[in-house]
C-alpha positions as CSV (number, residue, x, y, z in Angstrom):
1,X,94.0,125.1,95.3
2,X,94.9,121.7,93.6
3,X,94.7,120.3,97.1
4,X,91.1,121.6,98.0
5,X,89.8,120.3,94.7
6,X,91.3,116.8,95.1
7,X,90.0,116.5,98.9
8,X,86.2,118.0,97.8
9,X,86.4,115.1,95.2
10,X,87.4,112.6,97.5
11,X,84.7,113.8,100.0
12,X,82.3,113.4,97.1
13,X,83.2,109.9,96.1
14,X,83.6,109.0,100.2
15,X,80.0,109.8,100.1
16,X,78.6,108.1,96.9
17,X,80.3,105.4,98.3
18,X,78.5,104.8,101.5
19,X,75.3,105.4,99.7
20,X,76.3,102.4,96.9
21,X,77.0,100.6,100.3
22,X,74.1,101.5,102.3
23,X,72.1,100.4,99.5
24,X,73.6,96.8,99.1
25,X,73.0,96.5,102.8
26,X,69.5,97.4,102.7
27,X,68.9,94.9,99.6
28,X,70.4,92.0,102.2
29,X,68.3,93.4,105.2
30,X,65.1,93.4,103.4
31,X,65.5,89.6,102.0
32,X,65.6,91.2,98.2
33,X,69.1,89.2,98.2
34,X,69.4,86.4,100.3
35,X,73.3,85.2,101.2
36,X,73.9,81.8,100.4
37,X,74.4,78.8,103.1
38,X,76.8,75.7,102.3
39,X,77.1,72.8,104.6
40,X,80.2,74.0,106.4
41,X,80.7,76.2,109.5
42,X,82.0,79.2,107.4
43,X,84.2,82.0,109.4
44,X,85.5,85.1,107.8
45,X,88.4,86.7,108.7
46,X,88.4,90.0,107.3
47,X,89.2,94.2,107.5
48,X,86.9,96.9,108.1
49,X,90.1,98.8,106.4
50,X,92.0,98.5,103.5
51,X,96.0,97.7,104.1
52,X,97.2,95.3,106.2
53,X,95.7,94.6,109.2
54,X,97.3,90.9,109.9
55,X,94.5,88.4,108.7
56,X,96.7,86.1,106.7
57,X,99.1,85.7,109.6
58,X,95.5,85.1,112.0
59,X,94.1,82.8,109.2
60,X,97.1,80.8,109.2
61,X,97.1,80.7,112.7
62,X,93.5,79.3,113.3
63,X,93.7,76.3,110.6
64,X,96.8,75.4,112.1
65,X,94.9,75.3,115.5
66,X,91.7,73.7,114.1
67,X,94.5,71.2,111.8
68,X,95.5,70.2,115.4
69,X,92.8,69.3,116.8
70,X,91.8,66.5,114.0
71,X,88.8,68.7,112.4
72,X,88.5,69.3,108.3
73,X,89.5,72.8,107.9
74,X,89.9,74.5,104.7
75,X,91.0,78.4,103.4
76,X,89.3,80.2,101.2
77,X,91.0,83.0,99.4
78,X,90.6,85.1,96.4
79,X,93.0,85.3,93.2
80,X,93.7,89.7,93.8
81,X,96.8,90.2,91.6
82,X,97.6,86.5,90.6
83,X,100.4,85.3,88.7
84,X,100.5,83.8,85.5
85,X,99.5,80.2,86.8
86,X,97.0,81.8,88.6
87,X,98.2,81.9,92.2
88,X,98.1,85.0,94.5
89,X,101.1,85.4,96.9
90,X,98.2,84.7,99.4
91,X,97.1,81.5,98.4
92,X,100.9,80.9,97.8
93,X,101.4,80.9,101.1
94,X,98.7,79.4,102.5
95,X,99.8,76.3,100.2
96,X,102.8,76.0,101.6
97,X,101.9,75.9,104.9
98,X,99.2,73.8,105.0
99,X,99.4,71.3,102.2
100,X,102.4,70.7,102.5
101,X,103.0,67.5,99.2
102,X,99.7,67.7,97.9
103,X,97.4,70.4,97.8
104,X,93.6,70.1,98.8
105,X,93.4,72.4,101.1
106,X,93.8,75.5,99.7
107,X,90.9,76.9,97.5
108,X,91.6,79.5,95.7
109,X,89.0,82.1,93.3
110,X,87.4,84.4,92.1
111,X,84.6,84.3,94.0
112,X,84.5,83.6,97.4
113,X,81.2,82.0,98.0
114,X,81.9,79.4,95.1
115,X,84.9,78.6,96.4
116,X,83.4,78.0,100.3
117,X,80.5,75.6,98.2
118,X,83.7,73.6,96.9
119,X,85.3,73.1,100.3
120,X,81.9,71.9,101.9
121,X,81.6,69.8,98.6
122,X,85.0,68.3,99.3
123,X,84.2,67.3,102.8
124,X,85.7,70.3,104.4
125,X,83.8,70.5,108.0
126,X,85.4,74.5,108.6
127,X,85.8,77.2,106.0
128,X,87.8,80.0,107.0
129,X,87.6,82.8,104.6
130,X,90.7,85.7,104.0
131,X,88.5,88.8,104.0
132,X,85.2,87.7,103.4
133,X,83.8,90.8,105.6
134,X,82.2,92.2,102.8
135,X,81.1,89.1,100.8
136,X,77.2,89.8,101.3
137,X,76.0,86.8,99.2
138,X,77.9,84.3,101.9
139,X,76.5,83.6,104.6
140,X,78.7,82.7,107.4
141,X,79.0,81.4,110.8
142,X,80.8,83.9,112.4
143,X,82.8,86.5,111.4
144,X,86.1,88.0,112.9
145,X,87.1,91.6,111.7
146,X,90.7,92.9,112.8
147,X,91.5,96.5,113.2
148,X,95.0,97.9,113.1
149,X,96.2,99.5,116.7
150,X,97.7,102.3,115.0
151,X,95.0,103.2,112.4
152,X,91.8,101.4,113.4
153,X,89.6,103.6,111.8
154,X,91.5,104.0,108.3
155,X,92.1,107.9,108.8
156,X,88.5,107.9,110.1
157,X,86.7,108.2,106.5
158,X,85.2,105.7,103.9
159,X,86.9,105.3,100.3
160,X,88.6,107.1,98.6
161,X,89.1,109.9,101.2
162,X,89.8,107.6,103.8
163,X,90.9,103.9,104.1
164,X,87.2,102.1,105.5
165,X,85.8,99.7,103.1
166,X,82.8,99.8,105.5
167,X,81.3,102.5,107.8
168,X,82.1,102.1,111.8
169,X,78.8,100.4,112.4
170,X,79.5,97.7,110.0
171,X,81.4,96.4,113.3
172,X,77.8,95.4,114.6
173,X,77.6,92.8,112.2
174,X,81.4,91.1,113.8
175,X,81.0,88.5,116.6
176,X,84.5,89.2,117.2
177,X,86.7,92.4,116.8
178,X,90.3,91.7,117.2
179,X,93.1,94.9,118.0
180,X,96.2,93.4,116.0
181,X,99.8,95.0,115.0
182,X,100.5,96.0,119.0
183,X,104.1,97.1,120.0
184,X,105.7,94.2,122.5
185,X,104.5,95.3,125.8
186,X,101.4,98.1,124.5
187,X,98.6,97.8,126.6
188,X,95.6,97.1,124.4
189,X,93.0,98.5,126.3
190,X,92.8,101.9,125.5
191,X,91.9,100.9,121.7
192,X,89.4,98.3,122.6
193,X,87.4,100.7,125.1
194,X,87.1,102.5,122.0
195,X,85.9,99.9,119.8
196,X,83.4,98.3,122.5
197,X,81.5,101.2,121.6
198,X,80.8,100.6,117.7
199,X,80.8,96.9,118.8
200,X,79.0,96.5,122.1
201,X,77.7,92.7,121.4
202,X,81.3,91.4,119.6
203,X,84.1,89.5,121.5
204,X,86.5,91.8,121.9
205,X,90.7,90.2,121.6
206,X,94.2,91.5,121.2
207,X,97.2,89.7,119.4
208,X,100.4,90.9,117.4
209,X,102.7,89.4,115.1
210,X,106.0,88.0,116.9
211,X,109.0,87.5,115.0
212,X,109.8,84.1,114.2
213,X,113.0,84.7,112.9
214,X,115.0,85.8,109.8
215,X,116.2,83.3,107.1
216,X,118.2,83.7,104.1
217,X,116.0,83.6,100.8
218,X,117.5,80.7,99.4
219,X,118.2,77.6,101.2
220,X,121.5,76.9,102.8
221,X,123.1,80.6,102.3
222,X,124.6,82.5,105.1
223,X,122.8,85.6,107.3
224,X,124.9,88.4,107.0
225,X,126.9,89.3,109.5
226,X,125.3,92.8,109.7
227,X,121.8,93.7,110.9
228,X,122.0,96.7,108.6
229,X,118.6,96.0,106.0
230,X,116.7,97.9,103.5
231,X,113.4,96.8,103.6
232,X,111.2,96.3,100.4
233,X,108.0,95.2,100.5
234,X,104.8,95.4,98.6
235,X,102.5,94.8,101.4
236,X,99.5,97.1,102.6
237,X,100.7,98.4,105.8
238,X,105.0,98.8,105.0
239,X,106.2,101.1,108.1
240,X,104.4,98.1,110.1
241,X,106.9,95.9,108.0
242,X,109.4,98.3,109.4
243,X,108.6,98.4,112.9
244,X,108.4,94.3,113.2
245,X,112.2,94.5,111.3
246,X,113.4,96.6,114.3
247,X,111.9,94.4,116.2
248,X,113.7,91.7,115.2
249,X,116.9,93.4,116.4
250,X,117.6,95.0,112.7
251,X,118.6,98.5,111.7
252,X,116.4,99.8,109.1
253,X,118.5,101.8,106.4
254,X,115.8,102.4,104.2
255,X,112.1,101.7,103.4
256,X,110.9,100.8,100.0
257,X,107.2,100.7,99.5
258,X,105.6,99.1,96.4
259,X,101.5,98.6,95.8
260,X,100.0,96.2,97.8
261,X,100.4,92.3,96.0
262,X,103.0,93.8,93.8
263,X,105.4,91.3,91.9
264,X,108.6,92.4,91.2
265,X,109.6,92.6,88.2
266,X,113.1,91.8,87.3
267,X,114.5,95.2,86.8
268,X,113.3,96.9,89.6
269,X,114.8,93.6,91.8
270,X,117.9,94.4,90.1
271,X,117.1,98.4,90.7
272,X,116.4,97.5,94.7
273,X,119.8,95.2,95.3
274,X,121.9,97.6,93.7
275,X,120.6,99.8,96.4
276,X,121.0,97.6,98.7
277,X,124.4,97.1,98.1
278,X,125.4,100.5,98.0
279,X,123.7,101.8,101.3
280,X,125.9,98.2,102.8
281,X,122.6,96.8,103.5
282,X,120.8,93.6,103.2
283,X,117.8,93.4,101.4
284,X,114.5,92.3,103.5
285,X,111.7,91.1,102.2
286,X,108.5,89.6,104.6
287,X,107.5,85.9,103.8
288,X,104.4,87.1,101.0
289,X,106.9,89.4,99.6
290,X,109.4,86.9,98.7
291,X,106.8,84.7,96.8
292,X,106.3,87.4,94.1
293,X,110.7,88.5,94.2
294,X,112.4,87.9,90.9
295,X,115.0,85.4,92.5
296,X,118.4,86.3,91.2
297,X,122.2,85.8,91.9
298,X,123.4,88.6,93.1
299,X,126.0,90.1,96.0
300,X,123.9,91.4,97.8
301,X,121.9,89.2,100.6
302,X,118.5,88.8,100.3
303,X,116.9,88.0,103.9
304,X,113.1,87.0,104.9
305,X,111.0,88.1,107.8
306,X,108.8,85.6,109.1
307,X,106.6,86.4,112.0
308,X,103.8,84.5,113.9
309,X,100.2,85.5,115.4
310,X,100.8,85.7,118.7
311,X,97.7,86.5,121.3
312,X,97.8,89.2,123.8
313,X,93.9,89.5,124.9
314,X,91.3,86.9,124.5
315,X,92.6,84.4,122.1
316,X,91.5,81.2,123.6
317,X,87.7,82.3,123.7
318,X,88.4,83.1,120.3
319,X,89.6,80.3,119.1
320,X,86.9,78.2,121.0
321,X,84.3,80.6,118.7
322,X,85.9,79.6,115.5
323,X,86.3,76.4,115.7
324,X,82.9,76.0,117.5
325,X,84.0,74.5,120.5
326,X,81.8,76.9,122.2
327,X,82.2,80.3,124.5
């Protein structure tokens, strides 16, 4: 009974939503609301879902690429769940890959069209934006939307019955659709047959995340010698987390799932080691999860996955898109 209820209200809010969204789209169509232009070639990089679907690891991925070739790229990123200085884990990371000593490129907000404007005003010739599918009042260049293999369609209904920020035919608006999170070896076409249909005009591409390797969370410590882990992780997709742990040769004990951009606090850090320790395990965290762990001496090893966008379909025409270089 308490189950029909909850799923009829769901189904009611699912649909409340897409009207709220149907009308902010008609607002932008009819030129009511007008998206706003700054001199940079602006690309998003964004979700038609919510969870993980990869896009930090891609945005990372493309500056790098564009850093290479000598152009003036920036990120944009929002501060969702920041700390107390007023840094997500996102932007965290992006920092420390990309500005290495000083910072500069790396802007970080509120909102995400003020932030692009700041770029451009700093002389930043590309603006990629984390998630800015669904930032109407930006007007962009191009925009890349990645779907998760497993789940493209986010149980296959809109919030909060389902996990799709946007209806299927928001994928119209995408010049490029990217399948991410494949298995080593899966055979992407199946999935992208099926988007091709809600997307007929979009570059379709494949890619995955490849381990990079695992490190010790603090500088100079050992790896265990076992490849038992218990993975913890407050990250929107965790059994994905999982999989790319087994991956990496590891045995997965145990899976501990947290929110989404969750900093730990130091009592359940504490809570989660002692576990740790007695299931003989490691503790695992991925690379945005150790920015927001409580860093503490203890017995138990504390190890980090890193992983890389790798490209399985497509990803040089992609890459030519974004960083304008042409088809």
């Amino acid at each position: 009974m308490a189950g029909g209820v909850i799923a009829r209200l769901a189904g009611a809010g699912a649909a409340l939503y897409e009207a709220a969204w149907e009308t902010r789209r008609a607002v932008y169509a009819r030129g009511w609301l007008r998206p706003r232009r700054v001199p940079a070639r602006v690309v998003s990089i964004g979700n038609l879902t919510v969870g993980g679907t990869g896009k930090t690891t891609l945005t990372l991925h493309l500056a790098r690429r564009a850093i290479e070739r000598g152009m003036r790229c920036a990120v944009v990123c929002r501060d969702y769940r920041a700390d107390r200085s007023g840094m997500s884990d996102e932007a965290t990371l992006y920092r420390q890959a990309l500005d290495g000593e000083r910072e500069g490129r790396v802007f970080v907000g509120a909102r995400k069209r003020e932030r692009a404007a700041a770029a451009a005003a700093a002389g930043f010739e590309t603006v990629l934006v984390d998630d800015g599918f669904s930032t109407w009042s930006l007007e962009r260049d191009l925009d890349v939307v990645l779907l998760d293999a497993r789940d493209p369609w986010g149980g296959g209904a809109l919030l909060p019955a389902g996990r799709l920020r946007e209806p299927r035919r928001a994928l119209q608006r995408a010049a490029v659709v990217v399948v991410s999170r494949l298995g080593p070896g899966e055979d992407p076409e199946p999935c992208l047959r099926e988007v091709a249909g809600y997307a007929p005009a979009a570059l379709l591409a494949a890619g995955r995340h490849r381990v990079r390797d695992v490190a010790p969370l603090h500088a100079g410590d050992p790896l265990p010698a076992s490849r038992r882990v218990r993975v913890v992780t407050g990250t929107g997709n965790p059994q994905a987390v999982a999989a790319t742990a087994r991956e990496a040769g590891l045995e997965v004990i145990s899976l501990s799932a947290y929110r989404d951009h969750h900093w730990f606090s130091e009592g359940e850090a504490r809570r989660e080691l002692d576990a740790a320790r007695r299931e003989d395990a490691a503790l695992l965290l991925t690379a945005k999860d150790a920015v927001r762990w409580r860093r503490q001496s203890h017995a138990t090893p504390v190890v980090v996955l890193r992983v890389i966008w790798e490209w399985v379909r497509g990803g040089d025409a992609v890459e030519r898109l974004v960083l304008g270089e042409g088809p």
